[in-house]
N, C-alpha and C positions, 0 to 999 in steps of 0.2 A: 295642684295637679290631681289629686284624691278626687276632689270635687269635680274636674273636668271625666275623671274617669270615673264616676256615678250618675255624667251626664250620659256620658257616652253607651254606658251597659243599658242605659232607661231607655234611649233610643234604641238601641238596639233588638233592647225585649220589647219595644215597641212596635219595630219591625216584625221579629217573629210571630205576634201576635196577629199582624194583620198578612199574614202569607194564607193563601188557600193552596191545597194539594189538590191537584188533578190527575187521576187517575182513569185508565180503563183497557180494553182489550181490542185490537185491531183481526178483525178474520172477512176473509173473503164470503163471495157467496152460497158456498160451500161447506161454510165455515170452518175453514182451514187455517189456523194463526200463519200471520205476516209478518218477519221478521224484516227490520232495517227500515222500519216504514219511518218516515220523519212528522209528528206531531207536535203542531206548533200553534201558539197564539197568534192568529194574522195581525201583521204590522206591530208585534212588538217582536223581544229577543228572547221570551220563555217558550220554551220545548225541550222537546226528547225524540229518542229512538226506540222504537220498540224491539223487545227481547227475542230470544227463538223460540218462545211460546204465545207471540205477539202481544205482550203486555205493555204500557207505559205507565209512566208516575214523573210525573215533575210539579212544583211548587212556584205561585207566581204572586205577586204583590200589586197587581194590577184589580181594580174595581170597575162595576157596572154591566154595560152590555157590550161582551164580545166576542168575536169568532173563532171558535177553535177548530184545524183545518189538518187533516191526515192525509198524506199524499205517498204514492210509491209508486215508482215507475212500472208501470204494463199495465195500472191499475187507475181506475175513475176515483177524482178528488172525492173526499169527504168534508161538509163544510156543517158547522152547528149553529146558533146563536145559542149561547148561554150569557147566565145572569151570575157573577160575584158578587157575594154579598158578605163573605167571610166564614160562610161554611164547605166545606169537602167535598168535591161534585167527584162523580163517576159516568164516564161518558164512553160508552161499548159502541164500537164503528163496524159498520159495513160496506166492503166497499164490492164494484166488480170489475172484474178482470178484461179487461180493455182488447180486442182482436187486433194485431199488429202486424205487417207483412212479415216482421222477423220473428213472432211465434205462431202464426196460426195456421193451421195447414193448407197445404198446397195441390188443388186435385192435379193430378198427371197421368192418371189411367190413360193409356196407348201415346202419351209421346215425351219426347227428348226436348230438352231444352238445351241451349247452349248460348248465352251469353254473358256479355263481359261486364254487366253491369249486378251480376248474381253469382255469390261464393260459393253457394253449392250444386253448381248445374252439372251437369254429366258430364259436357263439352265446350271446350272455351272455342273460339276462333281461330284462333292458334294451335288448338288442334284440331282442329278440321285441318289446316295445311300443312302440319307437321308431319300428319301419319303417311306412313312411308309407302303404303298401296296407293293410295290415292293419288298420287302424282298431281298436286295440287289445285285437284278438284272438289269443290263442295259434294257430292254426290257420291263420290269415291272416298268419301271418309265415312260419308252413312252407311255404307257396305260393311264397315265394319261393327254396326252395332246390329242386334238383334235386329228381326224383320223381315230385312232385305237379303235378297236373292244377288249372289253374284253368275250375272248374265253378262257375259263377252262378247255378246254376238252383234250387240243393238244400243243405244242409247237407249236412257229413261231408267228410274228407279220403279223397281219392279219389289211389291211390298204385300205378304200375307197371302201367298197367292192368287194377286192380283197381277193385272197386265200393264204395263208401263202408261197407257193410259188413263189406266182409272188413278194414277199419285198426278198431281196437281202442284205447281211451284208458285209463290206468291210472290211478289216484290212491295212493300209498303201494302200490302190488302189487295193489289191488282192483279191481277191472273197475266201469265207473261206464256204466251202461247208458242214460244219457239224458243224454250230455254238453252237445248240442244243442239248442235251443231246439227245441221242438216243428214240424215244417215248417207248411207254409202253399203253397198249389199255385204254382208258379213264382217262390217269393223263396227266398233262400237264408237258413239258419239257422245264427244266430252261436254261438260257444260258450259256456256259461251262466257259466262259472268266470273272475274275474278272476286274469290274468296274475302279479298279485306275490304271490297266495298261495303261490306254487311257488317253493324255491330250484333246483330242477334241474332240467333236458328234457331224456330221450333219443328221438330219434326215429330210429326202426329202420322204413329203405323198405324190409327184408326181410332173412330170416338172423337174428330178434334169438331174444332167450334162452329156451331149455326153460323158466325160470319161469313164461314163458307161453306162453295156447294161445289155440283159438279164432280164430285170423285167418288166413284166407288170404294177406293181402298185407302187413300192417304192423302197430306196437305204437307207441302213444306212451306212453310211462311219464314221469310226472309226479313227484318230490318235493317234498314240501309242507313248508315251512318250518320251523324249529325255535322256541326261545326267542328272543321280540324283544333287542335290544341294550339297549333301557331303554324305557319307558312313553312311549305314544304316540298321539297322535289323527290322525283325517283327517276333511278334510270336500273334500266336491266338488260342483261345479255347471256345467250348463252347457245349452245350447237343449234337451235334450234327459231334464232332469231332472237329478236330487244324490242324495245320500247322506252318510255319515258311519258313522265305526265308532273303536273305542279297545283298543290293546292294551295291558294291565296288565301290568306286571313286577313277582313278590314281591319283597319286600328280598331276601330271599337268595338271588336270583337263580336260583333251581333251579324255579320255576314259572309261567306266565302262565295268562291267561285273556284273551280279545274275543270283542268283538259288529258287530256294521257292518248296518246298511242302507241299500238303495240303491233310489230311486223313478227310475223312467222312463215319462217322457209325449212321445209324439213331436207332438203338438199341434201346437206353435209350427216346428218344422223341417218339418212339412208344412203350413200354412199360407203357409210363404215358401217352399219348392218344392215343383213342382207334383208328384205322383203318377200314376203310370198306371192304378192302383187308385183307385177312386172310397172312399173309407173312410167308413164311420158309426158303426165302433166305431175310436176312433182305438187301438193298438196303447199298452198302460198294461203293469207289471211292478211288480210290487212285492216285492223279495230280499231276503233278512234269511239271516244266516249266524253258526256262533257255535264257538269255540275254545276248547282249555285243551290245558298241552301241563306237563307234571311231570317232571322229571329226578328216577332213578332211584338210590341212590346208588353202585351201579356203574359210573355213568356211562352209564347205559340209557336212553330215552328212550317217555314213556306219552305220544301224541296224538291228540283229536279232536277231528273239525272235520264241524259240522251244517252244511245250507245248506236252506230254505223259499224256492221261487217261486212265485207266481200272477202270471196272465195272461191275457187276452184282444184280441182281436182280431177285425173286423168289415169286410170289403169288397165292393166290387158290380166286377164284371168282362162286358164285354160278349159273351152266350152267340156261343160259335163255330160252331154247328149254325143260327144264326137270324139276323135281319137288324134285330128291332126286341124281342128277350127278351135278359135278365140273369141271370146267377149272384150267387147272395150267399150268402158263405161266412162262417159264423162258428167260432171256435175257444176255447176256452176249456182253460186249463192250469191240473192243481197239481201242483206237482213237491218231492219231498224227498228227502235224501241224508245219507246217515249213514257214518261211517267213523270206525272207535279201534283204534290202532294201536298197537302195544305191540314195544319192538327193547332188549333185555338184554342182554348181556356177562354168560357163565355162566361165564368162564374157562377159562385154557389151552386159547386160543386160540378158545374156544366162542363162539359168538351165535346168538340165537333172535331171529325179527319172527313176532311175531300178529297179525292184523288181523282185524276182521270189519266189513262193512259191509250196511246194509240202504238200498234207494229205494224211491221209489213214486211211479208217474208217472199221472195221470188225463188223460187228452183227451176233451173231448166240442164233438165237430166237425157242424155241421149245412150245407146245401147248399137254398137255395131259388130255383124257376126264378120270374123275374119282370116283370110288364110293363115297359111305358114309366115309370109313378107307380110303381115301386116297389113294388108287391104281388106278392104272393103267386100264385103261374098253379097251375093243374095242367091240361098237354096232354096227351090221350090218344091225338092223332089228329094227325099218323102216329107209330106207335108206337116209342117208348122216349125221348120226351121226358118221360114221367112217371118215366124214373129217376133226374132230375134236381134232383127232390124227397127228399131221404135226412138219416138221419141215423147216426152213428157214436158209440158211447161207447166210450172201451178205455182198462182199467184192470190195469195193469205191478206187481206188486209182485217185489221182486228181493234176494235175500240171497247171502251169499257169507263162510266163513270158513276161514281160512289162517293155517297157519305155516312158515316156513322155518329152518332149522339150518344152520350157516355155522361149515364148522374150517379156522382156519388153520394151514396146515402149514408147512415148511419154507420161508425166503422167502418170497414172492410168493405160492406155488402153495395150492389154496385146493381144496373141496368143500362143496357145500353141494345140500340136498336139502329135499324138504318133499312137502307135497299141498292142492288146494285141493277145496274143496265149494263147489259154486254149485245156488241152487235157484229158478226162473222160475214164474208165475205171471201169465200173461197171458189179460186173460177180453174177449171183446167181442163187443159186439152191435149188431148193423147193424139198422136199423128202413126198410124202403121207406117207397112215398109213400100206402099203402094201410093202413097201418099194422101189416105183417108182419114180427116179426120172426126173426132168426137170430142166434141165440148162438153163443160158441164160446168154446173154454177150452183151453188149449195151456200145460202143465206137464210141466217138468222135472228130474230132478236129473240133474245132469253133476260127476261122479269124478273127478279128477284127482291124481297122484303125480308127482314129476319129480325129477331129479337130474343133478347139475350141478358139471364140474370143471376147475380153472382149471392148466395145467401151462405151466410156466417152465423149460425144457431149459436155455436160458440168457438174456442181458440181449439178446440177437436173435431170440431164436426161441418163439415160445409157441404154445399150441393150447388149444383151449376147446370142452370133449367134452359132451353131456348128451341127453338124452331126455325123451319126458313119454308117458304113459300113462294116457285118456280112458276114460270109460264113458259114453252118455249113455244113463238109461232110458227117454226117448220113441221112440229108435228101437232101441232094447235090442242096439247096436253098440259095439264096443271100438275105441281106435286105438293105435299107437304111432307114435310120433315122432322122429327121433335128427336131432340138430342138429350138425355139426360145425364149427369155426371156426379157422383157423391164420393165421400172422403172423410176419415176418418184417423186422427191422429192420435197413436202410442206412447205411453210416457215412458219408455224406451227411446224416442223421438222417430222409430219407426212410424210408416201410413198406409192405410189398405187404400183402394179407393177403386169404384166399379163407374163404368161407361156404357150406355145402350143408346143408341142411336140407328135413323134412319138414312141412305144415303142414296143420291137418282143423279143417272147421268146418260145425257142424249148419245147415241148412236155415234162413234167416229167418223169423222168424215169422210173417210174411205170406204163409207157402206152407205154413204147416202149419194142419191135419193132414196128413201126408205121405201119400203112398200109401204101401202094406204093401212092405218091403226096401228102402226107398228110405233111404241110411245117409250118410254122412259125403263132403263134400266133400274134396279134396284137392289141394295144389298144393306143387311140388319145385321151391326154389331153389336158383339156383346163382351165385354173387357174387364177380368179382375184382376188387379197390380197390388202386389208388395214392395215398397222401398223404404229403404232407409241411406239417409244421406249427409254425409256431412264434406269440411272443407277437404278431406284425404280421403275416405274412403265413401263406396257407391255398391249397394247390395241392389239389386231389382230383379222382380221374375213379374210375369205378367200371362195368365192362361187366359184367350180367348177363343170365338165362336163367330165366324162370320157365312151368314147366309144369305146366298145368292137367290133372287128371285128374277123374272122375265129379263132375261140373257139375253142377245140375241142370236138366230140364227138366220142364216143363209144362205142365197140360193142366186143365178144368173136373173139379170133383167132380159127387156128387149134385146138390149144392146151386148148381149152378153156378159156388163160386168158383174160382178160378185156386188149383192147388196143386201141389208137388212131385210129380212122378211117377214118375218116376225117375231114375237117374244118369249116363245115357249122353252128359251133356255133356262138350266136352273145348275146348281151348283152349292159349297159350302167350304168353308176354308177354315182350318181349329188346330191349335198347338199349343206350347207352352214357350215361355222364352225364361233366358238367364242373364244378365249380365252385370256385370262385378270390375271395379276399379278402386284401385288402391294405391295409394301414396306413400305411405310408413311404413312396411313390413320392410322392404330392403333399402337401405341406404341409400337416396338420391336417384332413385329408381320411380320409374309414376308407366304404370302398367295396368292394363282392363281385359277382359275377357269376355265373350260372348258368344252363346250357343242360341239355337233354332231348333225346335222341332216339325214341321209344317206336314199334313197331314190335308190335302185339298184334293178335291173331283169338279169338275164341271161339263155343261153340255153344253156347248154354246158354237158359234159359227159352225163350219161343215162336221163337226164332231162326233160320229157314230151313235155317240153316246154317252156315258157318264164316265172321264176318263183323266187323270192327272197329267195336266196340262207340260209342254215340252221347257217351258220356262221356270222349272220348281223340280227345286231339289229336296229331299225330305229332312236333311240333318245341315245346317250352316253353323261354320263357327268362326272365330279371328282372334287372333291375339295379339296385341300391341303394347311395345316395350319403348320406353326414353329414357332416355339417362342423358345428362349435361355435364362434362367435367370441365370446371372452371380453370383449373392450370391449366388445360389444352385449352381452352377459349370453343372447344368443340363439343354440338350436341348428335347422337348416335340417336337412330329411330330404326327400330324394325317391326316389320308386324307380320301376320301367319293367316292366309285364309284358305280355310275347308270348305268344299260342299262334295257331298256324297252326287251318283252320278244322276243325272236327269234323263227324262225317257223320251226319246224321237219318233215319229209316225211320219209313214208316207200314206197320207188318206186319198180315195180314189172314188170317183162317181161310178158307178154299174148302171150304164144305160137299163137292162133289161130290167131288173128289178127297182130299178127309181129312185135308189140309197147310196151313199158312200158308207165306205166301209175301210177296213185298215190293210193295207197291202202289205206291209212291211214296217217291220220296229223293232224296238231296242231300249237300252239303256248306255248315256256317254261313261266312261272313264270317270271316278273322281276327280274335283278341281283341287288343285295346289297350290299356291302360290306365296312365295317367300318373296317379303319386297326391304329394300333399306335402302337408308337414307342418311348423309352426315353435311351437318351445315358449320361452317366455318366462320366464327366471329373474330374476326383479324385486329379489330380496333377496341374489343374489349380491355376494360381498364381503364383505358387512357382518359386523359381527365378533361372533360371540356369536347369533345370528339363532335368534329364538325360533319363529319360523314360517319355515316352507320351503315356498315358493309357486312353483308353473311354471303358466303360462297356454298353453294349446296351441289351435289353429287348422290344421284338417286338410278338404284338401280330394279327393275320390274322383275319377278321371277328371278331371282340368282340362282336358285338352282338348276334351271333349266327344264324345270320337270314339265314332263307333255302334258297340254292342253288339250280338251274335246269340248266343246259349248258346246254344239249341238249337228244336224249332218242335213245336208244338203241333196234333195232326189231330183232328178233330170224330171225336165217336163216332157218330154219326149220317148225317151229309154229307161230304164228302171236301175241306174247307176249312182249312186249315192257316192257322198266324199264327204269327210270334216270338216267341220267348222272350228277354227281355232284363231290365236292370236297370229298378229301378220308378223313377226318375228317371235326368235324365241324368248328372245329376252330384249330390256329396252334402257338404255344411261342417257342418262339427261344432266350433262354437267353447265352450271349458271351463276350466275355473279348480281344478286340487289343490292342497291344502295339507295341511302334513303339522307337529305340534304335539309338539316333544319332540324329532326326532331331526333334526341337521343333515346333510341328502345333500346339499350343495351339491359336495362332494367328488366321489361317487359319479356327479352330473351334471357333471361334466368328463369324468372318465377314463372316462366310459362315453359320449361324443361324445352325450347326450339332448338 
């Protein structure tokens, strides 16, 4: 035994003998010690961890030539060859710090993000249709963040004081040219597209990307959803009309296909409050839309998604020019939307998006002046009460096809380039009360190339460089554009980050045919943002500078209409913004805040002169509250929107001296408006729940406080009246369900 155990110590001090110790120190490039880094002999079982002063030491019994390899996550391997020979080696690593979506900064100078694929964006999707103003409009929730202008009078998001035409709405990258229900004189127009066909929102108040052009003031770029999770139906109803639609999932998960239609009759919600509109076409819509979406087997993605509207509409408003005549307006819509979108993985590092989309939009709008019973008048005496008699048809057809190329390079850092084609087709004809008419037809193609590059210096510093280069052949004008974007990250986890950019956009349609040299609008921002953001809380303020150059203004053609004449408009638009949302401060509470200060002048169409425009209010603000309580199975939403009052002009031409000039003006009232909102989840709980039901009850204005958007002057007499909402307040009670997929989940953690 003695003897076994003098073998066994001999061996052993044998061993010890032939151990080398390996030592040394792990630091970044910076050289910052790295703690928790794992250093290890590859392909054997000897290593260690390094210390909080990133030291290691470990001891190994292995000889010859082999590799010793320090690794930690954020950070690029370290790899050596070394030589054991039975002495002490010291081996001092450098590694560097690897740029990763989840540490390195994010530029966002001038926009919002909101999707459900990112835990710290400002806005999920589900709050877009939660907030309680909104009345479950995508556009009516952007009102509530910094930027936007709340305008009652009109459809369109109206951004930095800019006009509803210069913000631009995307769907998959495609410009969708009649996002909005058709207008109607003094109501405002909702936006046609339901909210959950989207999983992502970027909304850019300005600075957003060379991908696109065309706006003077903003981009909302929209992504439209992928493969549903598994097969699925909805049905919904409520005062206001229903619907129903079903998404199909293949077995093998790699393809769907849906359909959904949606009936709206406002009947019964105007029948129980009252209108200011006297209506005899009660306002009917009937949407039908339709999907299919194929995964690629590169992991590519094929998507389209149709959408079919008809609609009309029928009201009697009492004439502002008279004291015992009416207007009756009718409208009549058919609107369709086409969009197949094709996004492949061509490798090392390649992707390609193809899109091409077509719409086609019909209006046919009539106007009749009428007695006390409701007939038909035609005044000729005193003159220009028979222009009151007209009618309008105008028919939109619109194409558009793109692709873009997308390499990823090193890290993070990325390029991508592409071009689009878009090609309009707008014909109309206006018919007096004599039965004369005037046609018109306004076609164009507009060329676009652009190119675009994402650079990562490091996990604090990035820049995002690109440009876009326009043709359009109706004014046979070129532009370029160059967009620049930087960013810079706090180790606080706060980021600054600034935006300059140039932005051109052709003449509306309603001002052309242009006059001859009259070329491209143009307007240079300039954007610096502070934020800080995590899973609960959202700090952001952002001071901008945006200058308007060659505006247009306006003057009659031959024909008398109003047309662009030319470009000597100019203008500038500059403020600060605030806004703040928070999760943790109150119990089960998830609440944001948002201020505006807007400080804008412009010259532009008939404009005397340098004057702040009727759609800009100087101070907006909103506030939005949810709270979920899960013993009631009920979530509570309300929200609070200010703006200070907006100023009104009745501008008027002076034959004698050759100018218009301002006859009459003002400033409206302050806006108010208190909205809430409670959604009712009746099947919460239950275990296994084959339908997923929320009952919702949503009321516009509770308190009833007067409205003024803006006032109304006779073209004839010099009698002004309000413009406000067509009632005073507005409930909308409704019942979804949803047959297949359980979101009971998804309605907690998203406070709905």
């Amino acid at each position: 035994m003695k003897y076994l155990l003098y073998i066994g110590c001999f061996l052993m001090g044998g061993q010890l003998m032939a151990q080398v110790k390996i030592s040394g120190k792990l630091v970044d490039n910076k050289n910052k010690p790295l703690a928790g880094a794992s250093i290890v002999l590859k392909d054997t079982y000897d290593g260690t961890t390094t210390d909080s002063l990133g030291n290691y030491q470990f001891s190994t019994t292995e000889k010859g030539s082999q590799v010793i390899e320090g690794t930690l996550s954020g950070y690029s391997n370290f790899q050596k060859t070394i030589l054991l020979e039975g002495k002490d080696i010291i081996i001092n690593m450098n590694v560097k710090e690897l740029i990763t979506e989840l540490n390195a900064v994010v530029i966002t100078a001038g926009a919002f993000e909101a999707s459900d694929r990112k835990k710290t964006t400002v806005l999920t999707s589900l709050d877009i249709v939660t907030t309680a103003s909104a009345e479950g409009d995508i556009t009516g929730a952007l009102k509530t963040l910094p930027g936007t202008q709340q305008v009652g009078e009109t459809g369109g998001l109206f951004v930095r004081g800019g006009t509803a035409s210069e913000s631009k709405i995307y769907i998959d990258g495609n410009l969708v040219n009649n996002f909005f229900y058709s207008s109607v004189p003094g109501i405002a127009s909702r936006g046609r597209f339901n909210p959950f066909l989207f999983k992502g929102t970027i909304f850019s108040s300005g600075g957003y990307s060379a991908l696109y052009g065309q706006a003077l003031s903003s981009a909302l770029i929209l992504e439209s959803n992928d493969l549903p999770e598994k097969t699925q139906a909805t049905l919904s109803f409520g005062v206001i009309g229903g619907g129903g639609g079903i998404q199909k999932l293949a077995k093998n998960k790699k393809a769907s296909w849906g359909l959904s239609y949606n009936y709206t009759n406002l009947a019964l919600a105007f029948a129980v409050i009252k209108q200011k509109q006297d209506y005899f076409n009660i306002p009917v819509f009937h949407e039908a839309d339709a999907n299919f979406r194929i995964k690629t087997k590169t992991g590519g993605m094929i998507k389209y998604y149709g959408y079919l509207s008809l609609g009309k509409v029928g009201f009697r408003v009492n004439d502002i020019d008279s004291v015992n005549l009416k207007d009756a307006f009718r409208l009549k819509n058919n609107n369709t939307y086409h969009n197949i979108n094709w996004r492949e993985n061509l490798g090392k590092g390649w992707k390609l998006q193809a899109a091409l989309s077509y719409s086609n939009n019909k209006d046919v709008i009539s106007n009749e002046l009428q007695d006390a019973n409701d007939n038909k008048i035609l005044v000729t005496n005193p003159a220009g009460y028979e222009f009151k008699n007209y009618a309008v048809v105008t028919q939109s057809d619109y194409a558009q096809a793109r692709f873009v190329l997308e390499k990823r390079l090193k890290g993070l850092n990325m390029v991508r380039f592409g071009s689009d084609y878009f090609y309009s087709n707008e014909k109309t004809t206006y018919t007096l009360f004599n039965g004369d008419q005037y046609p018109n037809t306004i076609k164009d193609h507009l060329n676009a190339a652009f190119a675009e590059a994402d650079f990562y210096i490091s996990k604090d510093i990035a820049a995002k460089l690109g440009g876009r280069l326009e043709h359009s052949t109706i004014m046979d004008r070129w532009n370029l554009a160059p967009r620049v974007s930087l960013a810079y990250k706090f180790k606080n986890k706060g980021q600054a980050s600034f935006a300059y950019g140039i932005f051109y956009q052709n003449p509306e349609s309603q001002y052309q045919p242009a006059f001859t040299g009259v070329g491209f609008a143009k307007a240079t921002h300039y954007i610096l943002q502070y934020q800080r953001t995590s899973t609960i809380r959202t700090f952001r303020t952002e001071v901008f500078y945006k200058k308007y150059d060659n505006l247009y203004k306006t003057a009659n053609d031959i024909y008398g209409r109003m047309v662009a004449a030319n470009n000597t408009g100019n203008g500038y638009a500059q403020g600060i913004e605030f806004f703040w949302r928070d999760k943790k401060t109150f119990k089960g509470v998830d609440y944001w805040i948002s201020y505006s200060y807007l400080d804008t002048k412009r010259d532009y169409l008939n404009f005397p002169g340098s004057m702040q425009p009727n759609f800009v209010a100087k101070h907006t603000s909103s506030l939005v509250i949810k709270k979920f309580v899960l013993p009631l199975k009920t979530g509570f939403n309300a929200s609070y929107n200010f703006a200070t009052g907006r100023p009104f002009y009745q501008i008027k031409y002076d034959n004698v001296q050759g100018k218009y000039f301002i006859n009459d003006g003002g400033r409206t009232i302050n806006y108010n408006n208190l909205g809430f909102s409670v959604n009712y989840l009746p099947n919460l709980g239950s275990k296994n729940p084959k339908t997923f039901i929320v009952w919702v009850l949503s009321i516009s204005n509770v308190l009833g406080q007067k409205q003024v958007f803006n006032y109304n002057y006779g073209s004839i007499s010099n009698r002004k009246e309000p413009i406000g909402p067509t009632s005073k307040r507005f409930v909308y009670i409704g019942c979804f369900m949803s047959f297949g997929v359980d979101k009971t989940e998804d309605a907690i953690n998203n406070n709905l």
